[in-house]
C-alpha positions in Angstrom: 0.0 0.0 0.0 1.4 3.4 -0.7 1.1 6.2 1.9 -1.1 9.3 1.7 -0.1 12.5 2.3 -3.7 14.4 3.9 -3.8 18.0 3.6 -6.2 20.3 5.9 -6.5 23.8 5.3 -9.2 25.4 8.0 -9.5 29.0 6.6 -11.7 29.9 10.0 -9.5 27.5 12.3 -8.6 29.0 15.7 -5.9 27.8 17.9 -7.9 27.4 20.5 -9.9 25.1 18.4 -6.9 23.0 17.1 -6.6 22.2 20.7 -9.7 21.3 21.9 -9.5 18.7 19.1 -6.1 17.4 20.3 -7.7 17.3 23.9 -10.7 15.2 22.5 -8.0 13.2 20.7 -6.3 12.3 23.3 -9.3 11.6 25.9 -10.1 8.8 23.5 -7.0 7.2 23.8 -5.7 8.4 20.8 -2.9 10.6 21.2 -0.4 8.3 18.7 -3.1 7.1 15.9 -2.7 3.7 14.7 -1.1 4.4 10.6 -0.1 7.5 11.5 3.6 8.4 10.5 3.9 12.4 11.0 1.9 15.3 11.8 2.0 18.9 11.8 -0.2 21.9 12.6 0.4 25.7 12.6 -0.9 28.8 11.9 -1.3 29.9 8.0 -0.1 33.3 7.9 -3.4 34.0 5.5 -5.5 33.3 8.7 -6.7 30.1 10.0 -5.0 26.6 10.5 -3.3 24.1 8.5 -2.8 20.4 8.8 -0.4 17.5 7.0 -0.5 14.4 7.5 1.0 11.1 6.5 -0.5 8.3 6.9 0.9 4.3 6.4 -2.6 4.0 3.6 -5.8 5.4 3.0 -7.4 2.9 4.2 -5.4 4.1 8.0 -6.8 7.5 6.9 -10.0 6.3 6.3 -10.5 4.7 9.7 -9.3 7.2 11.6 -11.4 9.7 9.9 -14.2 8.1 12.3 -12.4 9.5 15.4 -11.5 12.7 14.1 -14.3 14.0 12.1 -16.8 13.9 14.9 -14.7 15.7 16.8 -13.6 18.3 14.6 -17.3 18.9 13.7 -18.2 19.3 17.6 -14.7 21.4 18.9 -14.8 23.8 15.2 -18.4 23.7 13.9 -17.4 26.7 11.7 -15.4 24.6 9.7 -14.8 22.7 6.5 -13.2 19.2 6.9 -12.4 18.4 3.2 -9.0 17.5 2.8 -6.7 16.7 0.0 -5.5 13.4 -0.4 -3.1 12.2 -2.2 -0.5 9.1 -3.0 3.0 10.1 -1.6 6.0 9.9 -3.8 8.9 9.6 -1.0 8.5 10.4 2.7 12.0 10.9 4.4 11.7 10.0 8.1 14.5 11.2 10.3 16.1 9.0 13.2 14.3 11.9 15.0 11.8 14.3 15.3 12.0 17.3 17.0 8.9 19.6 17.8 
């Protein structure tokens, strides 16, 4: 299976909001999803939030969706939650990641 690079970009996104979601992530007992290979979040200079992913497959992607999009639709109602998707093409992974 290839990996997936998903792509969120949450125009009306707050901090605050990227949080809560984080909290409710991790009060499910899912602080290190299963597939998951990196993250990052951060503030787009435009305004708003952005989100990448990589996940192991989509089908990773897909189940997780299950946990997150409930809980980005209850913590950011003001939302969108489409992402891009798309096959990866190489995904370096350091010995270590620093936040």
């Amino acid at each position: 299976m290839k990996n997936v690079m998903v792509h969120f970009d949450f125009p009306n996104l707050t901090p605050q909001q990227y949080d809560a979601v984080w909290d409710g992530l991790k009060a499910a007992g899912h602080s290190h999803p299963k597939g998951l290979i990196f993250h990052v979040g951060a503030t787009n200079p435009k305004g708003g939030f952005i989100v990448t992913d990589v996940w192991e497959s989509s089908d990773a992607w897909q189940k997780f969706t299950q946990i997150l999009l409930p809980l980005i639709q209850k913590n950011a109602p003001n939302v969108t939650t489409q992402p891009i998707v798309t096959e990866t093409r190489y995904v370096y992974q350091p010995a270590e990641i620093h936040a």
